[in-house]
C-alpha positions in Angstrom: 150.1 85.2 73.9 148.9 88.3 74.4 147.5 91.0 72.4 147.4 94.4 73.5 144.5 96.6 73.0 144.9 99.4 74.8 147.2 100.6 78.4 146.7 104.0 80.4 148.7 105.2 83.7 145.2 104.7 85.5 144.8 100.5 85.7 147.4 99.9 88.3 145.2 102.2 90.6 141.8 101.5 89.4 142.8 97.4 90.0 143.8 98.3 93.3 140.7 99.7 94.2 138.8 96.6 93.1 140.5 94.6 95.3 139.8 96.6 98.3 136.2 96.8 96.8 136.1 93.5 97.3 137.9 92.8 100.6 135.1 96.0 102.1 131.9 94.0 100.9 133.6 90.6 102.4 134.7 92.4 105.8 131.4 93.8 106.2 129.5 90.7 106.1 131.8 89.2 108.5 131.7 91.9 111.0 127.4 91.6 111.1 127.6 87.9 111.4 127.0 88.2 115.4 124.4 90.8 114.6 122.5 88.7 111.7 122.8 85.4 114.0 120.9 87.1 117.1 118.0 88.9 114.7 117.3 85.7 113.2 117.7 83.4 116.3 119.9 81.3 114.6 121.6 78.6 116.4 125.4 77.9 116.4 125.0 74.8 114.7 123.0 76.0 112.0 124.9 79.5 111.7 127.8 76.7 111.0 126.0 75.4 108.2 125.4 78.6 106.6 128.6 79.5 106.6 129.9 76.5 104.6 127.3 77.7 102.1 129.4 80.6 100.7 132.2 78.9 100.4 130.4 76.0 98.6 128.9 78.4 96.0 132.5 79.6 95.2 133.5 76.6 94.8 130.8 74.9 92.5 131.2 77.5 89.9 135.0 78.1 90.4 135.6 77.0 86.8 132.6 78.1 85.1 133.8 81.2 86.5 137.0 80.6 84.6 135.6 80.2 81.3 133.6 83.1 81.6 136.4 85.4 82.2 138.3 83.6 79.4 135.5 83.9 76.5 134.5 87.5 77.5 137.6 88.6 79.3 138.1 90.2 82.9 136.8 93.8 81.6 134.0 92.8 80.8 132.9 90.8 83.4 134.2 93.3 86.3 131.7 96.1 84.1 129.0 93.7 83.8 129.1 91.9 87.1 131.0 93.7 89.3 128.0 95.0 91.4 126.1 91.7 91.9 128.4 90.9 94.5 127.8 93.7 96.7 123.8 93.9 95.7 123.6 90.4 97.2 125.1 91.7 100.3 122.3 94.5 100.2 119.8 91.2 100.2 121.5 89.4 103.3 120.9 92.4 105.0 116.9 92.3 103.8 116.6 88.4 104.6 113.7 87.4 106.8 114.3 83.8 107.6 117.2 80.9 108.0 116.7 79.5 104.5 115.9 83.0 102.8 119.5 84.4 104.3 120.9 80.7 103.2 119.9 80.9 99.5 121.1 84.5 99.3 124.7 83.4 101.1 125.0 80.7 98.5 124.7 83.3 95.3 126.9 85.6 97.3 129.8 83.0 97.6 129.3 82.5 93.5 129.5 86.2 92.5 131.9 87.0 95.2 134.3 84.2 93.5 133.3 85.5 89.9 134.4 88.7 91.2 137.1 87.4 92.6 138.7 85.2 89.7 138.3 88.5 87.4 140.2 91.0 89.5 143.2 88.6 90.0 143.0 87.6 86.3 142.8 91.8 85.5 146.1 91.6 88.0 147.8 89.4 85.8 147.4 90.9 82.6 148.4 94.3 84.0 151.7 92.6 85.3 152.4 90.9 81.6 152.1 94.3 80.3 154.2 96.7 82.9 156.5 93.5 83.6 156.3 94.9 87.3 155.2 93.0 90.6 151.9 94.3 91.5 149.8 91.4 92.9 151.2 91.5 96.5 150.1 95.1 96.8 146.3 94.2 95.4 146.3 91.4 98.1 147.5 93.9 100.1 144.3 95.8 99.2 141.8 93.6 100.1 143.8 92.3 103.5 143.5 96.4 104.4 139.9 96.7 103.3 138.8 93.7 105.8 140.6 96.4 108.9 138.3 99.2 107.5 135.1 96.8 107.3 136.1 95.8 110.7 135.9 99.0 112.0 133.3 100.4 110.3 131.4 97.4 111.1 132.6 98.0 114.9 131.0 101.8 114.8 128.2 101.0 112.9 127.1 98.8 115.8 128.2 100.7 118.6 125.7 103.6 116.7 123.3 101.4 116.3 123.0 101.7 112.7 120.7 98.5 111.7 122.7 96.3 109.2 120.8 96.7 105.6 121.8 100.7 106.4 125.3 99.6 107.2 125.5 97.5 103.7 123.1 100.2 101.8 126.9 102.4 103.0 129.4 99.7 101.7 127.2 99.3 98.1 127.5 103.2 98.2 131.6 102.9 98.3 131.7 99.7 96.5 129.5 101.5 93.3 131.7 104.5 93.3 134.9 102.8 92.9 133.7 100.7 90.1 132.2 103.7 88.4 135.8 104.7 88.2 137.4 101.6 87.6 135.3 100.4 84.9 136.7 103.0 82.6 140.2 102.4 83.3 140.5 98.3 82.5 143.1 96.3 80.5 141.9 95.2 77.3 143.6 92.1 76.8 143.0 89.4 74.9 144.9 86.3 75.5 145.2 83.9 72.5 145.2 80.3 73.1 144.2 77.2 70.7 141.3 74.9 71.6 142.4 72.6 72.6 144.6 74.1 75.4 141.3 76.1 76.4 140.5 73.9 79.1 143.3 73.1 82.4 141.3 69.7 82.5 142.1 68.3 79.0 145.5 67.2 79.9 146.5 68.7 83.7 149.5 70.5 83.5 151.5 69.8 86.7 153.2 73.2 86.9 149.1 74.7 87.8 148.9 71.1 90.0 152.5 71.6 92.0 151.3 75.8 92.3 147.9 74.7 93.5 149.5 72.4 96.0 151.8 75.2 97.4 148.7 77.8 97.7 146.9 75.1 99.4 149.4 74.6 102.2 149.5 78.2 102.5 145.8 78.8 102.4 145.4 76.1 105.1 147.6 77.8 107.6 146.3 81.1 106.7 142.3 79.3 107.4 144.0 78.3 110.5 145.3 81.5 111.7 141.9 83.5 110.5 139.4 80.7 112.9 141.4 79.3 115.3 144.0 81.7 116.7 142.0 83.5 119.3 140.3 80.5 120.5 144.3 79.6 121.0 145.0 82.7 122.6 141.8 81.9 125.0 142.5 78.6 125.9 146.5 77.7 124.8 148.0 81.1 125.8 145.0 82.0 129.0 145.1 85.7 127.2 142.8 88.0 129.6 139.7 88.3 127.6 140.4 91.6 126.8 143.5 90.6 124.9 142.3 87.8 123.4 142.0 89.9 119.9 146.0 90.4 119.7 146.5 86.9 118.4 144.1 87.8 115.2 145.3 91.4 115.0 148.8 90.9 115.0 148.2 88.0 112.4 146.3 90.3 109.9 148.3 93.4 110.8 152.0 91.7 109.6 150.0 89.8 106.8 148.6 93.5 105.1 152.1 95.3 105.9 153.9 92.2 104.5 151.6 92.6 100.9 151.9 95.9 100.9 155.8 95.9 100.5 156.2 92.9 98.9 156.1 93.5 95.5 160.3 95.2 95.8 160.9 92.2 98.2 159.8 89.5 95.3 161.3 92.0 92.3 164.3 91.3 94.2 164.7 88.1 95.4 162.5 86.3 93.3 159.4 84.3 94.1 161.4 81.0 94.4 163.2 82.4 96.9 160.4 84.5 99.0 158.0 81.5 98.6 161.1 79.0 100.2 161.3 82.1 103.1 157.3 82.4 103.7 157.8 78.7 104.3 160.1 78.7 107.4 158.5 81.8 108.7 155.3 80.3 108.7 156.8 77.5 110.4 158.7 78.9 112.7 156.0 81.0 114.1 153.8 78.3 114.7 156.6 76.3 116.1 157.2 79.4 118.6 153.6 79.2 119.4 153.6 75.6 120.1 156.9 75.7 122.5 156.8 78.8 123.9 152.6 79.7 124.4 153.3 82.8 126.6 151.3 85.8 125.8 154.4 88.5 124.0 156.2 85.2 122.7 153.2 84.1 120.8 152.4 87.9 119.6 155.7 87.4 118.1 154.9 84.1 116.4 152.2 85.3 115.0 153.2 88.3 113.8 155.9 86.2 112.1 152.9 83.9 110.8 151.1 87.1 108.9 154.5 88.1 107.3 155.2 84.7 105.8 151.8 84.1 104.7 151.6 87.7 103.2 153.6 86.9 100.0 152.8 83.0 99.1 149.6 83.2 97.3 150.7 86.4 96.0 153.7 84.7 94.5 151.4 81.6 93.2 148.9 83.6 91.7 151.7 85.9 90.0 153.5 82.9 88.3 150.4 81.5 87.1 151.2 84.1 83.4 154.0 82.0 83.4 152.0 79.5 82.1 151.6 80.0 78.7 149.3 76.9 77.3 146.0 77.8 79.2 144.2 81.0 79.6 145.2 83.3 82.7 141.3 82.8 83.7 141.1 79.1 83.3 144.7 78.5 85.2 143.8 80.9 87.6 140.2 79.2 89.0 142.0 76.1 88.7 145.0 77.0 90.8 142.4 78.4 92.9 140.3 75.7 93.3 143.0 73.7 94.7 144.3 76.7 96.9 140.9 77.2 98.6 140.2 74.0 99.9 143.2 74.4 102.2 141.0 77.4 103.1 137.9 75.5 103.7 140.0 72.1 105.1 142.6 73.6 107.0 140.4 74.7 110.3 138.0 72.0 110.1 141.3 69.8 110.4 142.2 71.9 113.1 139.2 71.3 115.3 139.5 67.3 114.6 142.8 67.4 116.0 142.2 69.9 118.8 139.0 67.4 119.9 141.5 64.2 120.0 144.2 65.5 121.3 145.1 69.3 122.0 145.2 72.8 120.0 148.9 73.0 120.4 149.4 69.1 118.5 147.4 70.9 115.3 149.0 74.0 115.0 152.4 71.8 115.3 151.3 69.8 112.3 150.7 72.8 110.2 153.7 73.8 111.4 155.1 71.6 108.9 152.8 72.7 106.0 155.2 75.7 106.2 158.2 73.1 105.9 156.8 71.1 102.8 155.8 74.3 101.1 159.6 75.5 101.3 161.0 72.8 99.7 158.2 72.7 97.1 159.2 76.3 95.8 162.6 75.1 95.5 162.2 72.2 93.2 160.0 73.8 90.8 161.4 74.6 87.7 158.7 77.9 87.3 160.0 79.6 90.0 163.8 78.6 89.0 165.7 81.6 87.4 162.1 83.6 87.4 161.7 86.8 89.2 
């Protein structure tokens, strides 16, 4: 299915360096988000609103995205488009006004996703033609580029470095990785007939079942990025100065875990690692639920970030499994699935927490990690697949 153009020692490295390319312009928006709120006067309510906006924009054009990368391929598009997503970031940090900075978060959630969909699908095709495991490390990436945005984004305030300056710095770094990495790109083609062109002509449910899994992953993982140091504040009673360790020792376990994890799933398979992120995931939250003492629920969550750092890894890896639609196409729409959990999960949360208590919502994700488990293990993709 595919035909190879061209291959050099240099992709692996320069695909990396995307990924963490994007995770630095993502991370540094997020860590000017209290900044950007306070010069604008914007009010909690409506900064919630314009934060649903980026995801929105990724997902309206989620498969349009697809079939871009399909008809011109994931070269061209990271060389062509690469640097929109980081010049809108340049233009939240010019916005003068609510609805200005709303527009502008919109068009960065759609070329952020374009960006997005390219690099994985770049991923892919780099594994089909080394036959090695290499998109746990390139999560890895971009979970290690949001720590450095973080704490660039923490001294850049401390210095008092005004936010367009701070992003002018990221578009810098973001520029002179892609003016390395453009030159050093698979050329792949991948051949499919017409008909199969689109994942929506006749739904495959290998793409449905591995959309499923990455959405019960994505959910916890939504969870664990919004709500775990409001449940450190108010499940745990952290002092306020440890508050942080929930989130830390989350992300912390979730970049180590990537960054290892290609060996682990050479080795054991992604049936078999997916079926293990499953019961770590829920045994952590379980742990937090029973046992909400302050080291006990480090643990937990530590245990959390491992088994969430190699499920969408896995998913995303076996989507060149599937041979009848275009890595692009099958990518956006296992994607699309996979990130509502992102945008559900702590929404869902909250609901939950209002009616009842924090502790009741992280047990029922709790079993997300449960159901995910035994969905890895009755799928025939990941049976006898490494």
């Amino acid at each position: 299915m595919y035909e190879r153009e061209s291959f050099n020692a240099k992709m692996p490295t320069a695909c990396f360096l995307l990924f963490f390319a994007h995770g630095l312009v993502f991370s540094s928006w997020a860590s000017r988000i209290p900044i950007i709120k306070e010069a604008l006067s914007i009010k909690e309510a409506q900064l919630g609103t314009l934060l649903l906006l980026m995801p929105i924009g990724q997902l309206s054009t989620m498969m349009l995205s697809g079939k871009l990368i399909s008809r011109y391929g994931s070269s061209s598009i990271i060389k062509s488009c690469f640097l929109l997503y980081p010049g809108f970031l340049l233009l939240i940090g010019l916005s003068p006004s609510y609805w200005i900075l709303g527009a502008v978060l919109f068009l960065f959630g759609v070329t952020g996703n374009l960006c997005n969909i390219a690099v994985n699908t770049q991923a892919i095709e780099i594994e089909s033609v080394t036959k090695r495991t290499l998109l746990s490390s390139y999560h890895g990436a971009w979970c290690f580029a949001g720590l450095v945005g973080a704490v660039v984004g923490m001294f850049t305030i401390n210095l008092h470095i005004e936010t367009f300056h701070h992003f002018i710095l990221t578009f810098v770094i973001v520029t002179l990785i892609w003016m390395y990495s453009r030159n050093n790109l698979t050329n792949i083609i991948h051949k499919v007939e017409p008909q199969t062109r689109s994942v929506f002509k006749s739904v495959n449910p290998t793409l449905v079942g591995l959309g499923i899994i990455g959405f019960l992953s994505m959910a916890i993982e939504g969870a664990m990025f919004d709500w775990s140091g409001v449940y450190f504040q108010t499940i745990v009673k952290a002092p306020e100065n440890l508050v942080i360790l929930g989130y830390t020792s989350f992300i912390l376990m979730m970049t180590l875990g990537r960054f290892v994890g290609n060996r682990i799933i050479e080795r054991l398979g992604k049936r078999t690692v997916l079926q293990f992120c499953g019961i770590l995931m829920s045994c952590g939250l379980f742990l937090s639920v029973f046992f909400p003492e302050l080291w006990i629920c480090i643990i937990a969550f530590m245990i959390i970030g491992l088994g969430a750092s190699l499920s969408v890894p896995s998913v995303y890896s076996t989507i060149g499994q599937v041979n009848t639609v275009a890595p692009s196409i099958a990518l956006s729409f296992v994607s699309s699935i996979s990130f509502l959990g992102f945008l559900i999960g702590p929404p869902l949360i909250g609901y939950i927490a209002e009616a009842f208590d924090l502790r009741y919502s992280y047990g029922l994700f709790a079993c997300f990690g449960i159901f995910l488990s035994i969905m890895a293990g009755k799928m025939q993709v990941f049976r006898n697949k490494k």
